[in-house]
C-alpha positions as CSV (number, residue, x, y, z in Angstrom):
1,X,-28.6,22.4,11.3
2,X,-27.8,25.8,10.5
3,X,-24.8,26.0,12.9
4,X,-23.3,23.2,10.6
5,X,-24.4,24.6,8.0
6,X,-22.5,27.8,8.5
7,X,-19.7,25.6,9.7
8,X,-19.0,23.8,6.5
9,X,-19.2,26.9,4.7
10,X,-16.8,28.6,7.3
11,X,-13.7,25.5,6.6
12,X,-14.4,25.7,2.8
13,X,-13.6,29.1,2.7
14,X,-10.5,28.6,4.6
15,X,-9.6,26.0,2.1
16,X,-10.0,28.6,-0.3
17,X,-9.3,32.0,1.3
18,X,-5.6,33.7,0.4
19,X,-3.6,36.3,2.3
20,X,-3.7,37.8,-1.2
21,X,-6.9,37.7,-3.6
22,X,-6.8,36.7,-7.0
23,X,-7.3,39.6,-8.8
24,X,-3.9,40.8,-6.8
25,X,-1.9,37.8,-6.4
26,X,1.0,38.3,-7.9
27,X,2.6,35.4,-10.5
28,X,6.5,36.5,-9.6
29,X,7.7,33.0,-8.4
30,X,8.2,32.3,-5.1
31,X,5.8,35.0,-3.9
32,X,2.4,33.5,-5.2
33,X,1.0,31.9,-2.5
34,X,-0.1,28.6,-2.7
35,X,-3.6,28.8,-1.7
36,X,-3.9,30.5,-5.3
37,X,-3.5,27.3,-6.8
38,X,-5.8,25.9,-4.7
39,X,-8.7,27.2,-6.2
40,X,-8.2,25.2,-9.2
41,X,-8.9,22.5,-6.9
42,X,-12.9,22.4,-7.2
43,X,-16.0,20.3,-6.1
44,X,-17.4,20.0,-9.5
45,X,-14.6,19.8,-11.5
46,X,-13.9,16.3,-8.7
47,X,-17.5,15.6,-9.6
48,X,-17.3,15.7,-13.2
49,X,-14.2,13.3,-13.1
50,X,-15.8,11.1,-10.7
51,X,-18.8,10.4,-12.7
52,X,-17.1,9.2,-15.6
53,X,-13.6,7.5,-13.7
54,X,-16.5,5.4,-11.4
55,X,-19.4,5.0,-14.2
56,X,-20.4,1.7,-15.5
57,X,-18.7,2.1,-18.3
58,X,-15.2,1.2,-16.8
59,X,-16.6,-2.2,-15.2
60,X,-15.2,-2.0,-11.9
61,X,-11.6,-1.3,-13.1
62,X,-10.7,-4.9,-12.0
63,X,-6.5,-5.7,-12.3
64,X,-6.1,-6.7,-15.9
65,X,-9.1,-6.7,-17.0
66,X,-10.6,-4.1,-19.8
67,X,-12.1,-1.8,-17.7
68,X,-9.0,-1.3,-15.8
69,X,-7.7,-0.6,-19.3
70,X,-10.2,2.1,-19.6
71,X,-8.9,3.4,-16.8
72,X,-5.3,3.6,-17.4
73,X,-6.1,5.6,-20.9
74,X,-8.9,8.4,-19.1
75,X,-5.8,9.1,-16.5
76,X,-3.0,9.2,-19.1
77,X,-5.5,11.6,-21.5
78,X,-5.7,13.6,-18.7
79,X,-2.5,14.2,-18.0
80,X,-2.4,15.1,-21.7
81,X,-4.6,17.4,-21.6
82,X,-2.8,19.6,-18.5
83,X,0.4,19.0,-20.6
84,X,1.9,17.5,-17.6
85,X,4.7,14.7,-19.2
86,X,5.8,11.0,-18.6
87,X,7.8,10.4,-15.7
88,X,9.4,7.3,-17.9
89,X,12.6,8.8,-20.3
90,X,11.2,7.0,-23.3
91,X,7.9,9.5,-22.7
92,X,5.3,6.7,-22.1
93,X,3.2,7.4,-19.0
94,X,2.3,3.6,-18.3
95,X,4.8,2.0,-16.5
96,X,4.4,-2.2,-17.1
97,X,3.8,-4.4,-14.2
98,X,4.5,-7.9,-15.2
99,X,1.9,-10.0,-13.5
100,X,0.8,-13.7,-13.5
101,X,-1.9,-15.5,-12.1
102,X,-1.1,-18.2,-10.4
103,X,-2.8,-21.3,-9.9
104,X,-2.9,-23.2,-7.1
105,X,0.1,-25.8,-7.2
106,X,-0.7,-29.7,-7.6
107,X,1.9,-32.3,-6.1
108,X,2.8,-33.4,-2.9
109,X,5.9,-33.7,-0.4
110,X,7.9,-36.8,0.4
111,X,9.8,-36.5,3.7
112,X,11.8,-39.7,4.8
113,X,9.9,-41.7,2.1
114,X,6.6,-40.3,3.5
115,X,4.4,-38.3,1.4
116,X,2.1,-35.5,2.5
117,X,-0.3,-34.5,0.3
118,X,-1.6,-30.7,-0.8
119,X,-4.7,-29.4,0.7
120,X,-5.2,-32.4,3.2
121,X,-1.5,-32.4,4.8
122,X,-0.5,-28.6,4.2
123,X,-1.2,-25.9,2.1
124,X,1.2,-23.7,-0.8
125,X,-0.3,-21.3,-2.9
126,X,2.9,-21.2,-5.6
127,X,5.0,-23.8,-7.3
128,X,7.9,-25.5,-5.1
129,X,10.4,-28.2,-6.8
130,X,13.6,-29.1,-5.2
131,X,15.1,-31.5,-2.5
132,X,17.0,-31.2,0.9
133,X,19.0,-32.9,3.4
134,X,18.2,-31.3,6.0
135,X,15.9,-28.1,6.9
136,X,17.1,-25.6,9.0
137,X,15.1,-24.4,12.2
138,X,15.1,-20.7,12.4
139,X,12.5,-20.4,16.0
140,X,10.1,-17.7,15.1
141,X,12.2,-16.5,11.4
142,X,12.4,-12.7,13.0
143,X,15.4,-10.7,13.0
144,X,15.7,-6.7,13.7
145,X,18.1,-4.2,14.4
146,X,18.0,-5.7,18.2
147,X,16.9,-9.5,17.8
148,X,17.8,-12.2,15.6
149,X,16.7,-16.0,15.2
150,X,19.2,-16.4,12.7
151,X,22.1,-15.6,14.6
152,X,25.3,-15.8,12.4
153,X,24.1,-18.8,10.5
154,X,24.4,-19.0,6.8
155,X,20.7,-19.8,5.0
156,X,21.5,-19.4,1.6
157,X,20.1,-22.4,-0.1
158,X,18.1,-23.7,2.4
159,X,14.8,-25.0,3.4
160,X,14.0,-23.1,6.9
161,X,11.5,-24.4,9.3
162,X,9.6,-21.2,11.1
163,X,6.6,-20.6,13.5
164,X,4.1,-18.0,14.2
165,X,4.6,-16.0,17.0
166,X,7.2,-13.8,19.0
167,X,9.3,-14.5,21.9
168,X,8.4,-13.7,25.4
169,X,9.9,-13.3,28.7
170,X,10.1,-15.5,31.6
171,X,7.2,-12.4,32.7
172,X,5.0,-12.9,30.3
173,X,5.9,-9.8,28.6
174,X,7.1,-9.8,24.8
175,X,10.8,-9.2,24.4
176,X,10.5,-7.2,21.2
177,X,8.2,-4.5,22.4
178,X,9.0,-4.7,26.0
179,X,5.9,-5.0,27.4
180,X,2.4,-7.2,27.5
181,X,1.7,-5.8,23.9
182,X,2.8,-8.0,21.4
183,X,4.1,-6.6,18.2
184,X,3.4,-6.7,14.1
185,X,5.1,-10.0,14.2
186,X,2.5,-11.7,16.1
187,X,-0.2,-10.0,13.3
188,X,-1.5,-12.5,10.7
189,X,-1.5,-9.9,7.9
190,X,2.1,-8.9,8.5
191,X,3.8,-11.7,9.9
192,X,4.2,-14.2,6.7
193,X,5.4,-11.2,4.4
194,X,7.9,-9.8,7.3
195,X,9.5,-13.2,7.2
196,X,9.1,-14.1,3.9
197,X,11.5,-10.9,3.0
198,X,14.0,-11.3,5.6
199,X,14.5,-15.0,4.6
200,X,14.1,-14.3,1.1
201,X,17.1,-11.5,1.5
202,X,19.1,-14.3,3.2
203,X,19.0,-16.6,0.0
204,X,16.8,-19.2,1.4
205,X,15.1,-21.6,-0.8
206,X,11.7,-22.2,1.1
207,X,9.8,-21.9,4.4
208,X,7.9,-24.7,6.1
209,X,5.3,-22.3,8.6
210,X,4.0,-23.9,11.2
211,X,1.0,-21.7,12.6
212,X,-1.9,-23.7,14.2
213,X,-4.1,-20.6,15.1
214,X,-4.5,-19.0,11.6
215,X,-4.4,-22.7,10.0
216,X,-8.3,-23.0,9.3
217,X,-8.5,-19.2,7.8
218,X,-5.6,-20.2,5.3
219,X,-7.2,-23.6,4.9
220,X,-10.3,-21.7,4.1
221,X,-8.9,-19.8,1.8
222,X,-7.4,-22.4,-0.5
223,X,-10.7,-24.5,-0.2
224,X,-12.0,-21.5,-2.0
225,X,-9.5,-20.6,-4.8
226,X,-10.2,-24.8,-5.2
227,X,-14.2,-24.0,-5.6
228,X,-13.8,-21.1,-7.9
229,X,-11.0,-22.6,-9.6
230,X,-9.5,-19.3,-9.5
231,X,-5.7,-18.0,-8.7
232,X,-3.6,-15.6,-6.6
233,X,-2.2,-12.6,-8.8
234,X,1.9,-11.7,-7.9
235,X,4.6,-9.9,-10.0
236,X,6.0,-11.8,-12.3
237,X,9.7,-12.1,-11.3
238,X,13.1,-13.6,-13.4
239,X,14.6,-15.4,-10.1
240,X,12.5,-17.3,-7.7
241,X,11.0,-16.2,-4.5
242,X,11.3,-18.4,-1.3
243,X,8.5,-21.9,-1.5
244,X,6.0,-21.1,1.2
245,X,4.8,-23.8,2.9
246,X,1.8,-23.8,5.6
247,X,2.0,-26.7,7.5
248,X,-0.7,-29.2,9.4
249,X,-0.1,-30.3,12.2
250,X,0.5,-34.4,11.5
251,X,3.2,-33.1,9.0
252,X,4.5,-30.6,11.5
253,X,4.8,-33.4,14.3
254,X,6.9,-35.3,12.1
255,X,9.3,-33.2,11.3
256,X,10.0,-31.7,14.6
257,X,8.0,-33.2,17.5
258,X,9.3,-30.4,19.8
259,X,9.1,-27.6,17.6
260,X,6.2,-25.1,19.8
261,X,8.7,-25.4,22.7
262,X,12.2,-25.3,21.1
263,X,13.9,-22.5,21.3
264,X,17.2,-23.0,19.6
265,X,18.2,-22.4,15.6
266,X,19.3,-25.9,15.0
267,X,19.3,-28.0,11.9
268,X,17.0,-30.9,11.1
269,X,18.3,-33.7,9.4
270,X,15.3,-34.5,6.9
271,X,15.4,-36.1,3.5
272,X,12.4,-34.1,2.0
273,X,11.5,-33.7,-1.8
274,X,9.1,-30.9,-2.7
275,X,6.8,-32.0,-5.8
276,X,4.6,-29.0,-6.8
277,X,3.4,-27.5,-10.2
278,X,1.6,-24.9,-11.1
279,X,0.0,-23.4,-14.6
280,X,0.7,-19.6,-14.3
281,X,-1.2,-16.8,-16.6
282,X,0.4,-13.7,-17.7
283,X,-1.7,-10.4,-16.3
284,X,-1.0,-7.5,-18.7
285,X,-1.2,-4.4,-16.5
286,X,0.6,-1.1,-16.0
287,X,0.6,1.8,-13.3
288,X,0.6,5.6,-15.2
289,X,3.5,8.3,-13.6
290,X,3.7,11.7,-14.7
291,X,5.9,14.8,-13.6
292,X,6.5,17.9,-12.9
293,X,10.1,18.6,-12.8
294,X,11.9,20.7,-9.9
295,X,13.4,24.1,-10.8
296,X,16.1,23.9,-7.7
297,X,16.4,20.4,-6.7
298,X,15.0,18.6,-9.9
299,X,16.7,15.4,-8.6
300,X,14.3,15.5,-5.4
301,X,11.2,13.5,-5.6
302,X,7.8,14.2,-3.6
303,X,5.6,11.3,-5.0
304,X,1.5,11.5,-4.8
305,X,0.1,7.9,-4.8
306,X,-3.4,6.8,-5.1
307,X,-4.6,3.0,-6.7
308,X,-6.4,3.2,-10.2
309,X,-8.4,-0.1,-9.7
310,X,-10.7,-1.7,-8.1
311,X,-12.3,-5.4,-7.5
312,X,-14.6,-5.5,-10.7
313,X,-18.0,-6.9,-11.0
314,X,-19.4,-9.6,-8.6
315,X,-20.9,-13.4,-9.1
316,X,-24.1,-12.0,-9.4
317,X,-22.7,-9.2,-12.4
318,X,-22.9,-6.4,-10.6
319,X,-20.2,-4.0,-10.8
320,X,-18.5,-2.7,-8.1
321,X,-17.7,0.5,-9.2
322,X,-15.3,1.8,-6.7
323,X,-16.1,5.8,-6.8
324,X,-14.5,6.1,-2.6
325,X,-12.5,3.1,-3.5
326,X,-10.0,5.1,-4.9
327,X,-12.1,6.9,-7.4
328,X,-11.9,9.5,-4.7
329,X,-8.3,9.2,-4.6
330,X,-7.5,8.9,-8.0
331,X,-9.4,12.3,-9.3
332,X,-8.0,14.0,-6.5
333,X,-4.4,13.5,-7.9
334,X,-5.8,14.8,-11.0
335,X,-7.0,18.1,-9.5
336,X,-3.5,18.4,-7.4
337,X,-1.7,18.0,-10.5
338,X,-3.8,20.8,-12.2
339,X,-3.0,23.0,-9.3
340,X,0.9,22.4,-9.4
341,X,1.1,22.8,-13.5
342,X,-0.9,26.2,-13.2
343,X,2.0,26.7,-10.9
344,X,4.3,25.8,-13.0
345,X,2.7,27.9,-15.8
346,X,3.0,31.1,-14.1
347,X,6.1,30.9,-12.8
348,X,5.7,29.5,-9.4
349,X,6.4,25.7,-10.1
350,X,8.0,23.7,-7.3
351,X,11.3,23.8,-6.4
352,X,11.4,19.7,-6.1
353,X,10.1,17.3,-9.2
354,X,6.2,15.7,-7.7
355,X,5.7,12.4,-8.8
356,X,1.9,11.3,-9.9
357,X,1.8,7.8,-9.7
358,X,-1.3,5.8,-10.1
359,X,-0.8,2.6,-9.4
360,X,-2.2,-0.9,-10.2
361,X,-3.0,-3.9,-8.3
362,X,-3.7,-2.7,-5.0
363,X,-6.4,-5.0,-4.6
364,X,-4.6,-7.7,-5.4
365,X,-2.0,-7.3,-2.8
366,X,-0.4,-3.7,-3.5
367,X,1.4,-5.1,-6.4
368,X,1.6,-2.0,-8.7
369,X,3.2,-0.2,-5.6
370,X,5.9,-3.0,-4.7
371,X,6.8,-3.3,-8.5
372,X,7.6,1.0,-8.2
373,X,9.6,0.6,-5.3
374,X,10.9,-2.6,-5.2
375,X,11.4,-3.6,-9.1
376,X,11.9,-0.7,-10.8
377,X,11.6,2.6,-9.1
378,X,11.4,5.4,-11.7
379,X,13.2,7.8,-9.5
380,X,15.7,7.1,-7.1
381,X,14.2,5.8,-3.6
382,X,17.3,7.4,-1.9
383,X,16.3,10.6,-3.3
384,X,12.5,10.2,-2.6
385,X,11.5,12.9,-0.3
386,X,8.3,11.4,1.1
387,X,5.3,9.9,-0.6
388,X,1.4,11.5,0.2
389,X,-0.9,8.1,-0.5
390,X,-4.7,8.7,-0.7
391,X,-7.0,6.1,-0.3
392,X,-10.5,6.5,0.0
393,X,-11.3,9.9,1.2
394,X,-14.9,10.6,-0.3
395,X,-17.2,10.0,2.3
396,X,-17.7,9.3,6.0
397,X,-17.0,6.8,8.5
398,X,-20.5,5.8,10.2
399,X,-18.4,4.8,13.2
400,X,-16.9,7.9,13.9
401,X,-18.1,10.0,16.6
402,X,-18.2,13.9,16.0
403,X,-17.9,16.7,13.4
404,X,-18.0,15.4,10.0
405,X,-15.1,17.8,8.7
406,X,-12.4,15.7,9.6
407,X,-9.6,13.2,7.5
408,X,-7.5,10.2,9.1
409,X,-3.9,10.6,8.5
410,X,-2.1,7.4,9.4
411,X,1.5,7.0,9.7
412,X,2.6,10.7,9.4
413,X,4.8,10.3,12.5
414,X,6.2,6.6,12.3
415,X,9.2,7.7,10.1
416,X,9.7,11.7,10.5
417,X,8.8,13.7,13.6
418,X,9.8,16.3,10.9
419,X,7.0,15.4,8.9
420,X,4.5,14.6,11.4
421,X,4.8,18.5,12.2
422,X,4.5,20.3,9.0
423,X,1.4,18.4,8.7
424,X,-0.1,19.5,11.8
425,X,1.3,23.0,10.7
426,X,-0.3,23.2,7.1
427,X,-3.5,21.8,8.2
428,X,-3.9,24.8,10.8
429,X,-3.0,27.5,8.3
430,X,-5.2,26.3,5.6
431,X,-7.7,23.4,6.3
432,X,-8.7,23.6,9.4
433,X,-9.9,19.8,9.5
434,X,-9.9,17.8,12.6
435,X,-6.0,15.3,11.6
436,X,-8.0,12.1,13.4
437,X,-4.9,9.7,14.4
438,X,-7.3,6.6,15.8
439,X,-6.5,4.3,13.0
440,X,-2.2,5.3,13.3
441,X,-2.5,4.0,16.9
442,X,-0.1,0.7,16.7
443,X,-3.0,-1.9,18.5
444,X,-5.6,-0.1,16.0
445,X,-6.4,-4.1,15.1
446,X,-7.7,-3.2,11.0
447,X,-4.1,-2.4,10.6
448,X,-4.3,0.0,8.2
449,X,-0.6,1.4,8.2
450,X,0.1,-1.9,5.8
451,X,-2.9,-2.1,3.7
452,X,-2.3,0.7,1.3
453,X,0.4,1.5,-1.4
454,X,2.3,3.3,1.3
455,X,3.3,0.9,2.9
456,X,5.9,-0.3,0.2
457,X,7.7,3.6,0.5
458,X,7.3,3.5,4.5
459,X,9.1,0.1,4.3
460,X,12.2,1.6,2.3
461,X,12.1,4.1,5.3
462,X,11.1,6.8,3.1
463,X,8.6,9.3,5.3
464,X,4.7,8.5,4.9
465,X,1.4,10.2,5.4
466,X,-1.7,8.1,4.1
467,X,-5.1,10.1,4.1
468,X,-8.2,8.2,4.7
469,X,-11.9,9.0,5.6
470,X,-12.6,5.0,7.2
471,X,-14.6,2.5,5.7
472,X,-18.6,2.5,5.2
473,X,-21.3,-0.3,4.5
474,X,-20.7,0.2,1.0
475,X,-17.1,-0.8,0.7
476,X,-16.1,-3.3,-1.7
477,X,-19.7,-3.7,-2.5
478,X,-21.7,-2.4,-5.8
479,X,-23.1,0.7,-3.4
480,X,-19.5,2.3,-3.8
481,X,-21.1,5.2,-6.5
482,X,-20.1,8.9,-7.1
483,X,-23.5,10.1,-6.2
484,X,-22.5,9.3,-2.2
485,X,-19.7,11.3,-2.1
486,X,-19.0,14.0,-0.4
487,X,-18.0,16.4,-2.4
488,X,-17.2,19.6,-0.3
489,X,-15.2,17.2,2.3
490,X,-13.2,15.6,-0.9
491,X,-12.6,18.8,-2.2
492,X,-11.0,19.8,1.6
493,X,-9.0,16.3,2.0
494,X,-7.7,17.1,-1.5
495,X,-6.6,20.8,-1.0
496,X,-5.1,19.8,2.5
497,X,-2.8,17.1,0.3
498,X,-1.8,19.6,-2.0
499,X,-0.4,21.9,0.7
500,X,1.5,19.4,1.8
501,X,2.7,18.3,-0.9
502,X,3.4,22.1,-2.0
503,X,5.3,22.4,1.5
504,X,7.5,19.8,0.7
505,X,8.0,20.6,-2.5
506,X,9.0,24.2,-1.8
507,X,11.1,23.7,1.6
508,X,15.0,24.6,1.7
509,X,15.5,21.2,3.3
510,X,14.0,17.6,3.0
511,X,12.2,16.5,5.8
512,X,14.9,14.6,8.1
513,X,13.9,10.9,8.7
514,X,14.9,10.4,12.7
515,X,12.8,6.8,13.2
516,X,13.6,3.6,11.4
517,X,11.0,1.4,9.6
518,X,9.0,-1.3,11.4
């Protein structure tokens, strides 16, 4: 006991320790060292923030809902209180996200004068109106930089007919990783969005999936969102995205008898009418950015993400209040951005602008994030330097074997040896926590790498590093509270983000992106 005791004591202070102390570090720019700053970084001022950010009082901080409100105005007052401004021009630090609730559709398709019906013959979660002559058979709908379905064929306006899956060799192995591991594409939580984009991109109209081994956990889900007369929550967008269509497999016989076995983009001659409505809601949300402009390369952007909500109270009206889920991430931002303005103030702020963005609807599918970078980025993606997203980092993975001073850091590598490095590198100079990569291993199966706001920068090739203490009993349930959080470990995780972020902030060059986006 006293061994860790001593131990913990022993990486605090190296969180905390300068090569300079305060009473003669020196405020001329460039020459105040970082770890300076750090010391604003504190457990109780964490605590004190946590307390409130995760108390009853804000109701879970479900998407949309007022407690999530609450939210949104404790972060924007604080960053009026460090006098740290909007990152919007007009000075408003909440950034809408139009949302909509959607219900699920009603209606039925008619193929050849044959009608299928919704829920019984296949399941769609959105509206889908429109008729076709013919659907076009796109084998498993992938295409990367080395392998295509789609071959040269023009889909614009189409109706594709897909299936879950990847190709394999005459071996046995899969042709797209080159080995007996199959890929991301072969990954229920990944596979219909990967698709989904690619054919969205190519100007189809719909998608008609055919994916008998993950049929019954859709099925199970609409049979739910049926019970509970509830809806799925997406970004409300002008144009229209691609009809998704989840077939059964009567309706998937008739359309293409042969289609597990074919292996050839052909089109389907098909008369097929699609017949579905939906009611949708509007969801009034917003994410809240602030800024800290550059003083040498103002027009470079290190973004800091964390999600302001959380899932709200339960069936039984208990309120999940969410304090590691990311109360830990959210008041962490908070204390990084008090360290870089006291940088600022004294003459040492960084040489490129860091983005704070909080944003919403994570739980509801990373929605706040995809709106920033795929809607309406604040800041140029191009001219993005990397984004440091922190998602739960407050307490302690019971599954994890060894010494309790340690983070996950998940995808620091997949986009930027570069990065990857100076990670390693500032972690040894000033944390001294064990980097703990198990969850960044590719055939991790919780897939993490694409379950946090991230993602939606790591996709746009933009260089990653997503900090993450694991999951516990309590997560997503009302046991989430600020009184089991860890406060000396979250006050570490946070520093060791902050030096990071001050490293890339303060470089000569951008970290070079030498890998490509998977």
């Amino acid at each position: 006991m006293k061994n860790m005791i001593w131990l913990v004591v022993a990486l605090a202070w190296a969180c905390n320790a300068t090569q300079k102390s305060t009473e003669t570090a020196n405020t001329n720019g460039e020459e105040q060292a970082p770890i300076y700053y750090a010391k604003t970084i504190t457990e109780e001022e964490l605590k004190d923030h946590l307390y409130t950010y995760a108390s009853d009082e804000f109701e879970g901080r479900e998407t949309g809902k007022p407690g999530q409100k609450k939210a949104v105005e404790y972060i924007r007052a604080s960053y009026e209180d460090l006098k740290i401004p909007a990152a919007q021009a007009n000075g408003e630090y909440f950034q809408k996200v139009p949302l909509e609730m959607a219900k699920l559709p009603t209606g039925a398709i008619t193929i050849e004068g044959k009608e299928f019906q919704i829920g019984k013959d296949f399941l769609s979660f959105t509206a889908a109106n429109g008729s076709f002559e013919e659907i076009v058979y796109v084998g498993y709908g992938i295409e990367t930089e080395t392998y295509s379905d789609y071959g040269d064929m023009d889909v614009a306006g189409k109706l594709l007919l897909m299936k879950f899956g990847e190709p394999q060799n005459q071996d046995g192995t899969y042709v797209l990783s080159g080995s007996t591991e199959s890929s991301g594409w072969s990954n229920m939580s990944e596979a219909v969005g990967k698709r989904t984009e690619i054919a969205e991109a190519k100007g189809a109209k719909g998608i008609l999936y055919y994916d008998p081994l993950n049929y019954a956990r859709y099925n199970g889900y609409f049979e739910y969102m049926q019970r509970n007369k509830s809806g799925r929550l997406n970004i409300a967008q002008a144009g229209e995205d691609p009809a998704l269509i989840l077939l059964g497999q009567e309706l998937a016989d008739f359309l293409m008898p042969d289609l597990e076995s074919a292996t050839t983009m052909q089109a389907v001659s098909k008369e097929i009418s699609l017949k579905l409505e939906s009611a949708n809601d509007a969801v009034d949300s917003e994410n809240v950015v602030a800024v800290i402009k550059g003083s040498a390369y103002p027009e470079e952007y290190v973004v800091i993400s964390s999600h302001l909500d959380h899932i709200g109270i339960n069936s039984q009206g208990q309120i999940n209040n969410g304090a590691d889920d990311d109360g830990s991430g959210t008041v962490a931002m908070l204390e990084i951005a008090e360290a870089f303005k006291k940088a600022a103030e004294l003459g040492a702020g960084p040489k490129r602008s860091v983005v704070f963005l909080h944003v919403t609807g994570e739980e509801k599918g990373l929605l706040g994030s995809q709106y920033y970078t795929d809607v309406d980025p604040i800041f140029p993606l191009a001219q993005t330097v990397a984004n440091l997203n922190i998602d739960m980092i407050g307490r302690i993975d019971p599954k994890r074997e060894g010494d309790r001073n340690y983070v996950y850091l998940i995808g620091s590598d997949k986009l930027s040896s570069e990065l990857h490095e100076l990670s390693e590198n500032i972690n040894a100079e000033f944390c001294g926590l064990e980097l703990d990569y198990k969850y960044n291993d590719e055939k991790d199966p919780n897939r993490f790498y694409y379950r946090s706001d991230h993602y939606n920068f790591a996709k746009n090739n933009i260089p990653i590093i997503f900090y993450f203490s694991g999951t516990h009993e309590d997560y997503h349930r009302p046991g989430d509270t600020p009184d089991k959080i860890n406060y000396d470990l979250l006050s570490i995780r946070t520093k060791l983000v902050f030096h990071t972020a001050w490293e890339l902030a303060n470089r000569e060059q951008r970290v070079v992106v030498d890998k490509m986006a998977r």
